[in-house]
N, CA, C and O atoms as a GROMACS GRO file, in nm:
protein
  576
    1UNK      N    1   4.300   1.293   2.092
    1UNK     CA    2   4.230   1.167   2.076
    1UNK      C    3   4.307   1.087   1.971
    1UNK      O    4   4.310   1.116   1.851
    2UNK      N    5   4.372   0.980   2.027
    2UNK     CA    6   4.427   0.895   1.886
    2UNK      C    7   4.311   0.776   1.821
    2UNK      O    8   4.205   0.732   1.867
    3UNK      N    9   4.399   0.744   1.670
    3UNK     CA   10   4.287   0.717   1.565
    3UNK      C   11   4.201   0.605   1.663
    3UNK      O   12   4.081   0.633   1.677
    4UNK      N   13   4.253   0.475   1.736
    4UNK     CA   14   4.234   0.387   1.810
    4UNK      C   15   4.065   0.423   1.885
    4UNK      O   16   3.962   0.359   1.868
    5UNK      N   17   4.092   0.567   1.983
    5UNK     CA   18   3.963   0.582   2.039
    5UNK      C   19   3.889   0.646   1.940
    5UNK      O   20   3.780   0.626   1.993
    6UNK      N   21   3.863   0.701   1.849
    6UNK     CA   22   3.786   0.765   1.729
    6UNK      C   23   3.746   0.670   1.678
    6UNK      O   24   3.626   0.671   1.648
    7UNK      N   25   3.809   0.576   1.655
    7UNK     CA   26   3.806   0.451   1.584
    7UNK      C   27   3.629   0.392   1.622
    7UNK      O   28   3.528   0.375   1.554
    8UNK      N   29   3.664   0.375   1.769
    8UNK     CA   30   3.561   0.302   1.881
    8UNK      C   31   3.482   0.403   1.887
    8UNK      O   32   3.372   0.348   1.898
    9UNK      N   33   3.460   0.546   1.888
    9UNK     CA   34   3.346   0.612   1.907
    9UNK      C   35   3.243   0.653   1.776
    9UNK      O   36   3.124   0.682   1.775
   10UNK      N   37   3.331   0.643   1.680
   10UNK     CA   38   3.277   0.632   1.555
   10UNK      C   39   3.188   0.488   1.546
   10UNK      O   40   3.072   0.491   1.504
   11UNK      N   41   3.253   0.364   1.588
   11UNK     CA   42   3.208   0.242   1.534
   11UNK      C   43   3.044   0.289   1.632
   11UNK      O   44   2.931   0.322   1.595
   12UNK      N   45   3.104   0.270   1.757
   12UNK     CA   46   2.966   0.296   1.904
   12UNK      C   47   2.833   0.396   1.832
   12UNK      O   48   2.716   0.378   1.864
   13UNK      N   49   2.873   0.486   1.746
   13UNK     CA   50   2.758   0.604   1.720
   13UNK      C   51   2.710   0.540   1.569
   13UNK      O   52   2.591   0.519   1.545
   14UNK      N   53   2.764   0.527   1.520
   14UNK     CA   54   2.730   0.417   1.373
   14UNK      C   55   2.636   0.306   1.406
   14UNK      O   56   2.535   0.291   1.337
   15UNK      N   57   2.668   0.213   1.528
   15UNK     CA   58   2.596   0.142   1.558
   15UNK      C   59   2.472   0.160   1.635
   15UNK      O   60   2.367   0.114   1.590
   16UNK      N   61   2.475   0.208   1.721
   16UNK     CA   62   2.314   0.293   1.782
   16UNK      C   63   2.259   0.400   1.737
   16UNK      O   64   2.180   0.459   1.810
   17UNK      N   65   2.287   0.449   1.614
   17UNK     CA   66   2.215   0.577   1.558
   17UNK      C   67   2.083   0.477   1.435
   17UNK      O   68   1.973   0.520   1.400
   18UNK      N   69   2.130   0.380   1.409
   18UNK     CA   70   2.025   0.282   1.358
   18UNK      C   71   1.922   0.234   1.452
   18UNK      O   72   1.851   0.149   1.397
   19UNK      N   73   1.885   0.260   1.587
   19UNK     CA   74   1.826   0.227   1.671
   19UNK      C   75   1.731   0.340   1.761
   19UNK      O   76   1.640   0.326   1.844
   20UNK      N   77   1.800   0.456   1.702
   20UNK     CA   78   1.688   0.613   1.727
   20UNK      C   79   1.589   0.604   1.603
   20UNK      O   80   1.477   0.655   1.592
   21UNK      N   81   1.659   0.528   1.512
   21UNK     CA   82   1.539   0.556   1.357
   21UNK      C   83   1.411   0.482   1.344
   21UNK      O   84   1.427   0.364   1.373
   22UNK      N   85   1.271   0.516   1.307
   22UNK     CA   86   1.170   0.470   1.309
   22UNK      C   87   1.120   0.475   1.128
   22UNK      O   88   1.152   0.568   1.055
   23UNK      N   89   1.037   0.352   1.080
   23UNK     CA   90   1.024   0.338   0.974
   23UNK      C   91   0.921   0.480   0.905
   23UNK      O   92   0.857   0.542   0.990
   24UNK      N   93   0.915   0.507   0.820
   24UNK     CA   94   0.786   0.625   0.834
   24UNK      C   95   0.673   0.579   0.827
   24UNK      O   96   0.579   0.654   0.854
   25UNK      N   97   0.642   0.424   0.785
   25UNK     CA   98   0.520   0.430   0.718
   25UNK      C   99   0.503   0.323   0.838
   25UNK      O  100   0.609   0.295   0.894
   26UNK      N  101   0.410   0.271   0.878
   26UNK     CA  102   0.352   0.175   1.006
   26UNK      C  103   0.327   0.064   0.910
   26UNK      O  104   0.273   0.084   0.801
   27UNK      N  105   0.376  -0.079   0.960
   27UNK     CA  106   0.323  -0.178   0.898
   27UNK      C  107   0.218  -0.194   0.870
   27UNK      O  108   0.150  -0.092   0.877
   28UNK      N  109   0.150  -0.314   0.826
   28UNK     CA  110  -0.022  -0.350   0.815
   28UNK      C  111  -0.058  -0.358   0.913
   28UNK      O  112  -0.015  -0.430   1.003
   29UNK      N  113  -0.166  -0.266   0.917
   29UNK     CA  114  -0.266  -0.229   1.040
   29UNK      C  115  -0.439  -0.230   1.023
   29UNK      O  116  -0.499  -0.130   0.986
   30UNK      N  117  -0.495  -0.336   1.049
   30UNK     CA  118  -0.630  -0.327   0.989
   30UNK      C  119  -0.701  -0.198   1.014
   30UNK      O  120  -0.648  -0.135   1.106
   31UNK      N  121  -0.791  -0.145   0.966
   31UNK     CA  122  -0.895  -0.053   0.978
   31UNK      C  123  -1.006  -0.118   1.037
   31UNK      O  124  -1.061  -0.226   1.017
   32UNK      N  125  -1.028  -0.016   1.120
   32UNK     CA  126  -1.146  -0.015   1.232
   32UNK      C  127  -1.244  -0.025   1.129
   32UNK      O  128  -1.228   0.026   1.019
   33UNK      N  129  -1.394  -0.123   1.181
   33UNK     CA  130  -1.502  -0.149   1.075
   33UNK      C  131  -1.572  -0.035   1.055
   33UNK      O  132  -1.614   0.046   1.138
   34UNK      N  133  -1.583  -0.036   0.908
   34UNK     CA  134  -1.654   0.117   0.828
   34UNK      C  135  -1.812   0.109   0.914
   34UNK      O  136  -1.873   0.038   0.994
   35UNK      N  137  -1.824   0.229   0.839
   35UNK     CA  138  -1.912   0.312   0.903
   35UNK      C  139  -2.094   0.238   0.857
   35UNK      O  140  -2.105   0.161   0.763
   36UNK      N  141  -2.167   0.264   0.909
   36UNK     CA  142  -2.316   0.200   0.839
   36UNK      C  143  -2.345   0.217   0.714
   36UNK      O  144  -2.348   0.332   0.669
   37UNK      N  145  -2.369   0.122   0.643
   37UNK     CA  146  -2.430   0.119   0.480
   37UNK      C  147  -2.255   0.168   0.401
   37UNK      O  148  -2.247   0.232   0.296
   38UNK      N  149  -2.127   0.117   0.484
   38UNK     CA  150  -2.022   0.165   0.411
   38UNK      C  151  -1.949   0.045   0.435
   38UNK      O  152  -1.966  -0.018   0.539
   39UNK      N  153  -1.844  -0.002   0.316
   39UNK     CA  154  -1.774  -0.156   0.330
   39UNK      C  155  -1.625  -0.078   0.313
   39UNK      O  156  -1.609   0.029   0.255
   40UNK      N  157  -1.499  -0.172   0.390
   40UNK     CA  158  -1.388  -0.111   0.334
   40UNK      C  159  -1.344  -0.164   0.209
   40UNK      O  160  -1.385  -0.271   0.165
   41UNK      N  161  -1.233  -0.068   0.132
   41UNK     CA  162  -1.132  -0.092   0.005
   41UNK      C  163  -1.022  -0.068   0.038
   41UNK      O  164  -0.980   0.048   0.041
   42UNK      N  165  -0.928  -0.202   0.080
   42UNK     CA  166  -0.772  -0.206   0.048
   42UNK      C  167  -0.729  -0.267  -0.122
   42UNK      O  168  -0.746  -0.367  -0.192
   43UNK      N  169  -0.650  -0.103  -0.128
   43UNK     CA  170  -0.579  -0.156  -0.262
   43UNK      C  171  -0.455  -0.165  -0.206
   43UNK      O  172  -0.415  -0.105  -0.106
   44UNK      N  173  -0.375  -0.270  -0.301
   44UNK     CA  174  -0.224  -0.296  -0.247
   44UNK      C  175  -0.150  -0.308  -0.362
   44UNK      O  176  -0.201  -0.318  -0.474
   45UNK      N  177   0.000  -0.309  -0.334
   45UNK     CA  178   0.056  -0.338  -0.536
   45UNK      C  179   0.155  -0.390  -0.426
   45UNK      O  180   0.198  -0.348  -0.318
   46UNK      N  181   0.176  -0.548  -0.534
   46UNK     CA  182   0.269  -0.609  -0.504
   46UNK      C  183   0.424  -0.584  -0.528
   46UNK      O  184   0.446  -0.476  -0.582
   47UNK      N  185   0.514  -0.644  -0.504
   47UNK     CA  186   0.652  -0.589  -0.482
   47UNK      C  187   0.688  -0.672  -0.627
   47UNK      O  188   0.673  -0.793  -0.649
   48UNK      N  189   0.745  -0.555  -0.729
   48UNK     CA  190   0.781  -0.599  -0.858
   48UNK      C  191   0.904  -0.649  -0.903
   48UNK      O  192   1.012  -0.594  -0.882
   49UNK      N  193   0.885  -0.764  -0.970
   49UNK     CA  194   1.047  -0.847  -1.003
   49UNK      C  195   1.164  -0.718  -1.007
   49UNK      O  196   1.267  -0.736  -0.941
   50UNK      N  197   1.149  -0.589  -1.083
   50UNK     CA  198   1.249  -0.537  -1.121
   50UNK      C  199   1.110  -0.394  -1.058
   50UNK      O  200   0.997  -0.388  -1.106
   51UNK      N  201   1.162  -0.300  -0.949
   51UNK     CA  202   1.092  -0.196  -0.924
   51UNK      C  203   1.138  -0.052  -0.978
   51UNK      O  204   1.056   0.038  -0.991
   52UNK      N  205   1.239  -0.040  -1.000
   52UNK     CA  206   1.308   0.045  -1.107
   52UNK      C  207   1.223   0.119  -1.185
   52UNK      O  208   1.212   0.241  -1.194
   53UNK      N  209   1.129  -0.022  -1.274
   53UNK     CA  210   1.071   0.047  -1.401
   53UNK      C  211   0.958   0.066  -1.369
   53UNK      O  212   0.885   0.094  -1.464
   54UNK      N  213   0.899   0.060  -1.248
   54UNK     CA  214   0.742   0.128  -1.233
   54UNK      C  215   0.782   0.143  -1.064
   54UNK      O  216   0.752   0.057  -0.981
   55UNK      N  217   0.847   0.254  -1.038
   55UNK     CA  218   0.896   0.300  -0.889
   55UNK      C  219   0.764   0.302  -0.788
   55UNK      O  220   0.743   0.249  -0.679
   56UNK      N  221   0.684   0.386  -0.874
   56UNK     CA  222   0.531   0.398  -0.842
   56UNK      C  223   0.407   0.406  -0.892
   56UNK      O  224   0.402   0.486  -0.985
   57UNK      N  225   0.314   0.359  -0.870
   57UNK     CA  226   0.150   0.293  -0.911
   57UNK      C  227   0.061   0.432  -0.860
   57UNK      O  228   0.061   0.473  -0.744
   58UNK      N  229  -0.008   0.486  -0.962
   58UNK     CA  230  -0.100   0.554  -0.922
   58UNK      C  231  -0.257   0.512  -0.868
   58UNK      O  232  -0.266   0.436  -0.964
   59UNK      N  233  -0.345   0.500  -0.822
   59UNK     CA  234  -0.496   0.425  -0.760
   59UNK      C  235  -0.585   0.545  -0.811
   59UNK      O  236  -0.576   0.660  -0.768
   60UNK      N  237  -0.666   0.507  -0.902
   60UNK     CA  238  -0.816   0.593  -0.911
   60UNK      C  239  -0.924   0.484  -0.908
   60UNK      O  240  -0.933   0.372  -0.958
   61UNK      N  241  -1.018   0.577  -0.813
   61UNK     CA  242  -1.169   0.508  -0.811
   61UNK      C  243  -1.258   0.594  -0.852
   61UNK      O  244  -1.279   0.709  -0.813
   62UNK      N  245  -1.329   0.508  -0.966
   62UNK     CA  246  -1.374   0.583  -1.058
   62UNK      C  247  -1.342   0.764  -1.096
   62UNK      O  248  -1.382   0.878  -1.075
   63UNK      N  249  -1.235   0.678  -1.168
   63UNK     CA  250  -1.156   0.816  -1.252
   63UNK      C  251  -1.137   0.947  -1.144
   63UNK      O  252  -1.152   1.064  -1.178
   64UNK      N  253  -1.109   0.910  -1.030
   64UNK     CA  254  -1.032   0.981  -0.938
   64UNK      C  255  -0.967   0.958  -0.831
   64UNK      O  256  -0.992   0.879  -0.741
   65UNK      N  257  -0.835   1.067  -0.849
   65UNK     CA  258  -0.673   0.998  -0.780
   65UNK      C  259  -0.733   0.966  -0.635
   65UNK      O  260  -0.825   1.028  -0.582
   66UNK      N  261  -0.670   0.867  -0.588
   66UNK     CA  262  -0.669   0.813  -0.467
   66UNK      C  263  -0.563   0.798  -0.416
   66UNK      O  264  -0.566   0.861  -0.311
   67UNK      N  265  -0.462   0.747  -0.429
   67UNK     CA  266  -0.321   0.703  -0.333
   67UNK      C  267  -0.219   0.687  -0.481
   67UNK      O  268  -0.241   0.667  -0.600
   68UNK      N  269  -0.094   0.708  -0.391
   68UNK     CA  270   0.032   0.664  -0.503
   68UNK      C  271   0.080   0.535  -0.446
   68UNK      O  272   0.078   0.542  -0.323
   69UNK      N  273   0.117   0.432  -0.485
   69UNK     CA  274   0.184   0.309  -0.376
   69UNK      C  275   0.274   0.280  -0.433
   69UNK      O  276   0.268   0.264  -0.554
   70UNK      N  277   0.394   0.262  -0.360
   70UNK     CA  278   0.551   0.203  -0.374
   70UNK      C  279   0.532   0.056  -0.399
   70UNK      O  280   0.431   0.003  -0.444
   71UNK      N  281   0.618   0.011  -0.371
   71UNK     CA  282   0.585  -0.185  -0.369
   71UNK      C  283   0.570  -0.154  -0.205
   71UNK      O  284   0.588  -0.066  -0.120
   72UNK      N  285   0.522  -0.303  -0.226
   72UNK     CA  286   0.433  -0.293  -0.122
   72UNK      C  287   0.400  -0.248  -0.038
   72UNK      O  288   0.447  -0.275   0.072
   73UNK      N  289   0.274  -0.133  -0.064
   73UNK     CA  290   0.223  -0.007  -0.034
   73UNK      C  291   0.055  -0.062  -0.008
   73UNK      O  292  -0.007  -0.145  -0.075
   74UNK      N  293   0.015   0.006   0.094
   74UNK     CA  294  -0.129  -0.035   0.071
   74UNK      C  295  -0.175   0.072   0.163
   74UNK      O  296  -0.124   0.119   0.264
   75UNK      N  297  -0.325   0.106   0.076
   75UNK     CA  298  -0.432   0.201   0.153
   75UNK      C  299  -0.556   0.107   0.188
   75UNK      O  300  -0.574  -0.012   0.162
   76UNK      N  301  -0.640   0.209   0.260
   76UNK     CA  302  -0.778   0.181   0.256
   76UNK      C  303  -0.866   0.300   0.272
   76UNK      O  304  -0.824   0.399   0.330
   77UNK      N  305  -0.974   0.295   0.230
   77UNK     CA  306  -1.114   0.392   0.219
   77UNK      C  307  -1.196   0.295   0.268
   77UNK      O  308  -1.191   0.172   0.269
   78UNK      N  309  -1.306   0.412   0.325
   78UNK     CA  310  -1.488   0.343   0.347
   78UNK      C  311  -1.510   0.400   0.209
   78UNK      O  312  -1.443   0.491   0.160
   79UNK      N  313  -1.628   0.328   0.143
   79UNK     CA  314  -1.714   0.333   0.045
   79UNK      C  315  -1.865   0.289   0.062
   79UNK      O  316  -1.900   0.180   0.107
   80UNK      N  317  -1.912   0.346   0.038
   80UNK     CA  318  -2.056   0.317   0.034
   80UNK      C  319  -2.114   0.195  -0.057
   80UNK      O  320  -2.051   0.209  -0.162
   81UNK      N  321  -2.199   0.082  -0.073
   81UNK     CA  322  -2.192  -0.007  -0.098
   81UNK      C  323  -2.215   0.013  -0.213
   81UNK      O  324  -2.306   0.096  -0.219
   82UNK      N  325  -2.167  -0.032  -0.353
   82UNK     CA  326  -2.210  -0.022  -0.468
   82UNK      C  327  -2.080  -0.110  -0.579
   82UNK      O  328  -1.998  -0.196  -0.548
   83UNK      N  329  -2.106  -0.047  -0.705
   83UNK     CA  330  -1.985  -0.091  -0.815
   83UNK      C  331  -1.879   0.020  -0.789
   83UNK      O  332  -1.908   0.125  -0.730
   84UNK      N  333  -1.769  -0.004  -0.830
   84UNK     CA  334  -1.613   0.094  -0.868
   84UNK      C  335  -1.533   0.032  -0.937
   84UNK      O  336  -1.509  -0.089  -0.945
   85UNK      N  337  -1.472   0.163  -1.012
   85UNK     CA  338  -1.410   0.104  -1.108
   85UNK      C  339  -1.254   0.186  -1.058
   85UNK      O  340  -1.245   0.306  -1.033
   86UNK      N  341  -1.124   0.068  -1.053
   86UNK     CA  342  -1.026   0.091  -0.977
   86UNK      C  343  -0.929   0.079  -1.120
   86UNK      O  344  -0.932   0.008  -1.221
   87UNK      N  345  -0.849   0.180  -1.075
   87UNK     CA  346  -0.750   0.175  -1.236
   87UNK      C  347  -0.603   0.211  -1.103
   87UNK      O  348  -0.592   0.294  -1.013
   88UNK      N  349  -0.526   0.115  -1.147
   88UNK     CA  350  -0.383   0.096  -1.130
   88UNK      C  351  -0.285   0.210  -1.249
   88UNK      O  352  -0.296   0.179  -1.368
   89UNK      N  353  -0.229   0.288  -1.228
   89UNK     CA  354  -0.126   0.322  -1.334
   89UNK      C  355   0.054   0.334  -1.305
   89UNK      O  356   0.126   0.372  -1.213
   90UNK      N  357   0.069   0.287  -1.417
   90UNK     CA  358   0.223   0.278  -1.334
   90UNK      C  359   0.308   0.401  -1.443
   90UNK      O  360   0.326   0.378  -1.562
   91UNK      N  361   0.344   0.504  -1.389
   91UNK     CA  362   0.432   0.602  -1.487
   91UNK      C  363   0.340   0.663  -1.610
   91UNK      O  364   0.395   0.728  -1.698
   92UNK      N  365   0.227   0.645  -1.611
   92UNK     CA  366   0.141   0.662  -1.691
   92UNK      C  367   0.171   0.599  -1.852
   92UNK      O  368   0.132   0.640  -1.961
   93UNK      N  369   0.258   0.483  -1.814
   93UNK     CA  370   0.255   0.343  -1.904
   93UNK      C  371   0.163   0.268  -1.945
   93UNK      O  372   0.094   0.269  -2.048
   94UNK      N  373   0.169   0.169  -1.813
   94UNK     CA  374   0.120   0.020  -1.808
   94UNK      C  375   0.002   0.115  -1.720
   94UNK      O  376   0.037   0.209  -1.648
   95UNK      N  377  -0.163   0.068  -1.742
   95UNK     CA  378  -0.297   0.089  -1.676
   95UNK      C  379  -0.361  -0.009  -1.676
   95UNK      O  380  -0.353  -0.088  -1.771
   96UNK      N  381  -0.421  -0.025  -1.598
   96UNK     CA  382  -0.504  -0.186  -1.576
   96UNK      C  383  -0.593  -0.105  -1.464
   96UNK      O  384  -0.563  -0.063  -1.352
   97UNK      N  385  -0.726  -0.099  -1.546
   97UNK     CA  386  -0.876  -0.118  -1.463
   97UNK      C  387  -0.919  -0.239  -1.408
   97UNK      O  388  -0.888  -0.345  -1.461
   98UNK      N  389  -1.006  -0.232  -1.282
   98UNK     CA  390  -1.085  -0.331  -1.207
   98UNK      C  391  -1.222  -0.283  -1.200
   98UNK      O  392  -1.261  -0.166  -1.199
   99UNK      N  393  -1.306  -0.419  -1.194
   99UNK     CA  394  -1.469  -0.354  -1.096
   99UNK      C  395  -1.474  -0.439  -0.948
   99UNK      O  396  -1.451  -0.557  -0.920
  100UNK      N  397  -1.509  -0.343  -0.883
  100UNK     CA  398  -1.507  -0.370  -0.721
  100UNK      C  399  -1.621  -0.379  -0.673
  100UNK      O  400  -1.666  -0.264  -0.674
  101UNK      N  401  -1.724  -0.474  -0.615
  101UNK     CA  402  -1.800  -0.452  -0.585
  101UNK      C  403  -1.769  -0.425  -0.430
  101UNK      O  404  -1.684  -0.495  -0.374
  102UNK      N  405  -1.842  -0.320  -0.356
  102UNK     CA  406  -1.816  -0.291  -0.241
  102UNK      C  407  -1.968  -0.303  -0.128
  102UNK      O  408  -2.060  -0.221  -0.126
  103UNK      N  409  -1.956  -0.414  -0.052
  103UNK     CA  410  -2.070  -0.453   0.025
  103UNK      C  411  -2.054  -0.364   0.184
  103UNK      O  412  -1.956  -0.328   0.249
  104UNK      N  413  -2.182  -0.354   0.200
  104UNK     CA  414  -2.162  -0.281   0.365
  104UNK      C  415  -2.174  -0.388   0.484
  104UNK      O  416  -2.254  -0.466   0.534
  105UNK      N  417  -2.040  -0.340   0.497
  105UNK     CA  418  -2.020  -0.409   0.648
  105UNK      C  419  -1.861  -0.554   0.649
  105UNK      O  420  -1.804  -0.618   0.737
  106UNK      N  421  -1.846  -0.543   0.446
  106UNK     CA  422  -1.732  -0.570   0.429
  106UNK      C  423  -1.606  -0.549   0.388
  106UNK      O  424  -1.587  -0.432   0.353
  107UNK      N  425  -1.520  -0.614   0.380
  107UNK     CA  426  -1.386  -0.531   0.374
  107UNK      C  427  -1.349  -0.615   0.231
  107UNK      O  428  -1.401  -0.725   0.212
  108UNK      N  429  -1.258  -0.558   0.137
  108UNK     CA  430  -1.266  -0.585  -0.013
  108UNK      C  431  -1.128  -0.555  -0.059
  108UNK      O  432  -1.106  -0.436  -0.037
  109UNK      N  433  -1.030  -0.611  -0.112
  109UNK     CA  434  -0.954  -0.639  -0.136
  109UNK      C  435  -0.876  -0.642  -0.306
  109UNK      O  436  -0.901  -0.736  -0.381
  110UNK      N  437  -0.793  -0.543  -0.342
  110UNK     CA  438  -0.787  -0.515  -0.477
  110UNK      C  439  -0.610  -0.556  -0.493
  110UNK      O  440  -0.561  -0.459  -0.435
  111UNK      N  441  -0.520  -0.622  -0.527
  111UNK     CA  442  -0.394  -0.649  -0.550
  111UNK      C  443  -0.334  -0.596  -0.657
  111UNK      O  444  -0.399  -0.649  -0.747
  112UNK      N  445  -0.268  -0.539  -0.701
  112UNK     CA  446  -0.208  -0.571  -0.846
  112UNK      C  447  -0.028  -0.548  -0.866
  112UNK      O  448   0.038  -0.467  -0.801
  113UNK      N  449   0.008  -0.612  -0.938
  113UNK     CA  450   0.116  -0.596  -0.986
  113UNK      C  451   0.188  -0.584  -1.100
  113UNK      O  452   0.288  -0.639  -1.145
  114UNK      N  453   0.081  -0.466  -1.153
  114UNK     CA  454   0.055  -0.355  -1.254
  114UNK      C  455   0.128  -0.415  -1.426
  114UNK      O  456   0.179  -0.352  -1.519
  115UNK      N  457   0.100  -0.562  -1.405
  115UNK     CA  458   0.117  -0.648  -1.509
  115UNK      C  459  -0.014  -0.642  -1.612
  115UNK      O  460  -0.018  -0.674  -1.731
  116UNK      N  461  -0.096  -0.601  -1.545
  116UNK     CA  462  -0.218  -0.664  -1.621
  116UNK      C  463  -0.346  -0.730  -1.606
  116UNK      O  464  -0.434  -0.765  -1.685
  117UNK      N  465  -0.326  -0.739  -1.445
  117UNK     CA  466  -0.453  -0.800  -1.420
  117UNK      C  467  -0.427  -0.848  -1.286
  117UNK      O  468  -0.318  -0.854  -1.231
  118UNK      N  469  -0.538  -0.880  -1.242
  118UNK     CA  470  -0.569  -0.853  -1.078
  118UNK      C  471  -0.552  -0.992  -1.005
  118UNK      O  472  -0.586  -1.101  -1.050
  119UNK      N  473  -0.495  -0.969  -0.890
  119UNK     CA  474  -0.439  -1.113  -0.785
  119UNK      C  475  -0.555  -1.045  -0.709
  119UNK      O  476  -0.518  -0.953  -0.636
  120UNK      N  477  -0.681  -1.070  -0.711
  120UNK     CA  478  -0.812  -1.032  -0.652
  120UNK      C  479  -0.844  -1.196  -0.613
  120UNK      O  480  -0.887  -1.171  -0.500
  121UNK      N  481  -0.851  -1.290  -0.619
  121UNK     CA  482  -0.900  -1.428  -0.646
  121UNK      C  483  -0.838  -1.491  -0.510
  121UNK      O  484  -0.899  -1.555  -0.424
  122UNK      N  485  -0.630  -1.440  -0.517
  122UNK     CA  486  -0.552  -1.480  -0.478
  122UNK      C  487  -0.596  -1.410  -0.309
  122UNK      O  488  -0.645  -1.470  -0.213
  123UNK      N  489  -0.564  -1.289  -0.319
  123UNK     CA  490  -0.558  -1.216  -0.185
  123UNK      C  491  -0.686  -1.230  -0.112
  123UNK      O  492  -0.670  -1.210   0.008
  124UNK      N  493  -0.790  -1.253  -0.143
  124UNK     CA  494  -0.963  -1.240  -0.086
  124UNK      C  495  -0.903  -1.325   0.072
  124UNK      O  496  -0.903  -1.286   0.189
  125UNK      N  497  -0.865  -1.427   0.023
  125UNK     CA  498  -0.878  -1.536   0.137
  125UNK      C  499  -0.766  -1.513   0.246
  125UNK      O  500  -0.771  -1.521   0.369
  126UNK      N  501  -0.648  -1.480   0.147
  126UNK     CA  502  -0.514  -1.438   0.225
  126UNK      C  503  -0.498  -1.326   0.253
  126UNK      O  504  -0.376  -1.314   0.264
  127UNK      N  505  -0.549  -1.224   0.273
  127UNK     CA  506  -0.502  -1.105   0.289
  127UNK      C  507  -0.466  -1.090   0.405
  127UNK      O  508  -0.344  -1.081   0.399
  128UNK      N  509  -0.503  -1.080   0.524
  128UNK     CA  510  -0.382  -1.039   0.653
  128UNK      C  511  -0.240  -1.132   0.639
  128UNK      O  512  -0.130  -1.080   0.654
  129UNK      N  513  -0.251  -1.220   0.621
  129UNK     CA  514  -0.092  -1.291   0.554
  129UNK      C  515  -0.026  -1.230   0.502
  129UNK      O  516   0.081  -1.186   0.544
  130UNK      N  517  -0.088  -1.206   0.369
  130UNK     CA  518   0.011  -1.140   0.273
  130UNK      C  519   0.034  -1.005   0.320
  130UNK      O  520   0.152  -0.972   0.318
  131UNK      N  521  -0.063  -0.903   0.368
  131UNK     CA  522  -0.037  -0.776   0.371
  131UNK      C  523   0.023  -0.756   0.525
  131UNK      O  524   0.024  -0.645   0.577
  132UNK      N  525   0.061  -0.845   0.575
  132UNK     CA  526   0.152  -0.820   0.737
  132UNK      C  527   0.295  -0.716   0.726
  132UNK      O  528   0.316  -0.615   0.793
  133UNK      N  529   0.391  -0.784   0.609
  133UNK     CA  530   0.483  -0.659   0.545
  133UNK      C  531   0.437  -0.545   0.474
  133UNK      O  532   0.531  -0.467   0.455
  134UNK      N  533   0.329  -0.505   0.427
  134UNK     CA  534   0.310  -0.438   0.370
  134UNK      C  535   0.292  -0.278   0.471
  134UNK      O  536   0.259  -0.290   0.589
  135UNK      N  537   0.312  -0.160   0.422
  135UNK     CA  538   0.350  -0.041   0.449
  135UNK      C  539   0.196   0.055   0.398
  135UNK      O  540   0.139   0.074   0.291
  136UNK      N  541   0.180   0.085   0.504
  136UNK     CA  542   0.040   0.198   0.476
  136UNK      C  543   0.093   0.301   0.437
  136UNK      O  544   0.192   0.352   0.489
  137UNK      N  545   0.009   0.360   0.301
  137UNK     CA  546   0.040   0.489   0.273
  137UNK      C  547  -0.103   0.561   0.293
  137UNK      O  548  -0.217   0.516   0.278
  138UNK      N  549  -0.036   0.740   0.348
  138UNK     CA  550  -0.203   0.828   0.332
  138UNK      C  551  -0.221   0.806   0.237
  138UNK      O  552  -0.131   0.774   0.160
  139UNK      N  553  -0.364   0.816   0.198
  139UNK     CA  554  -0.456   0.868   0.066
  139UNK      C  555  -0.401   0.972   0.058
  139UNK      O  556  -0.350   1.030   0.154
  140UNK      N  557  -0.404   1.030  -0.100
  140UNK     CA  558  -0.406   1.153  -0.147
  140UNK      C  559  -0.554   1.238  -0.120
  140UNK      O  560  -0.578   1.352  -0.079
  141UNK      N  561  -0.637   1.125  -0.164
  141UNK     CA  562  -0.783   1.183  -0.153
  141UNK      C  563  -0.851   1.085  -0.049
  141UNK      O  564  -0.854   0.966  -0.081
  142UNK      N  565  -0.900   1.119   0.057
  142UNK     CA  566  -0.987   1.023   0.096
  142UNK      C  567  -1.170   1.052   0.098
  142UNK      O  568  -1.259   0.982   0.145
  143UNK      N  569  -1.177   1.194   0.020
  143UNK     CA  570  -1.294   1.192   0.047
  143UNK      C  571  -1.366   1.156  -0.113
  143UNK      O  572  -1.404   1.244  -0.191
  144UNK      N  573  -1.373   1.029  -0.134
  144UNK     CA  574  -1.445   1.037  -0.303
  144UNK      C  575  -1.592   1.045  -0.316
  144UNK      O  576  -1.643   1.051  -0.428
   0.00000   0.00000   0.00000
């Protein structure tokens, strides 16, 4: 085989071996409506100027682990309708708590970009927009 055809079968397998590959995580995909007397919770963390220094965000509801999220990473849970208290941690640095109120029969929406405080205000209205790129991760825990 001279370099010429190696050349071309190398370029040919380089180029369609990017086209057997599938992303792991499925884009934004809404969740089917929760269950009776249960509302959903998407938490999401936005994609950080510099991601380096907080690679990944830990999620607890009320003071228990829920999901790890990359940039833009997002879960969801059913919850039963009530208060929660949602704590973001990044490297076990930077922590920033929320309260969530969670209604049955709605879907609820938590942002952060583990600055300090919550794009809750921002996302309510926009959220299938914004979260169309965004990447589902499993829960660690889904049963709280």
């Amino acid at each position: 085989m001279n370099k010429n055809t190696f050349s071309l079968i190398f370029l040919v397998l380089i180029t369609f071996s990017g086209c057997a590959t599938t992303p792991k995580e499925a884009l934004f995909t809404q969740a089917a409506p929760a269950p009776e007397k249960m509302g959903t919770l998407y938490v999401m963390r936005a994609n950080p100027l510099i991601p380096m220094f907080y690679p990944s965000v830990t999620v607890s509801i009320n003071n228990m682990l829920f999901a790890t999220l990359l940039p833009k990473g997002y879960s969801y849970i059913y919850l039963p309708a009530g208060i929660y208290q949602v704590t973001f941690a990044a490297m076990g640095t930077e922590t920033f708590t929320t309260e969530v109120e969670i209604v049955a029969g709605r879907e609820s929406y938590e942002l952060t970009d583990i600055s300090g405080y919550s794009l809750k205000e921002i996302i309510q209205a926009q959220a299938p927009a914004v979260l169309k790129d965004y990447r589902f991760v499993k829960p660690i825990n889904s049963k709280l």
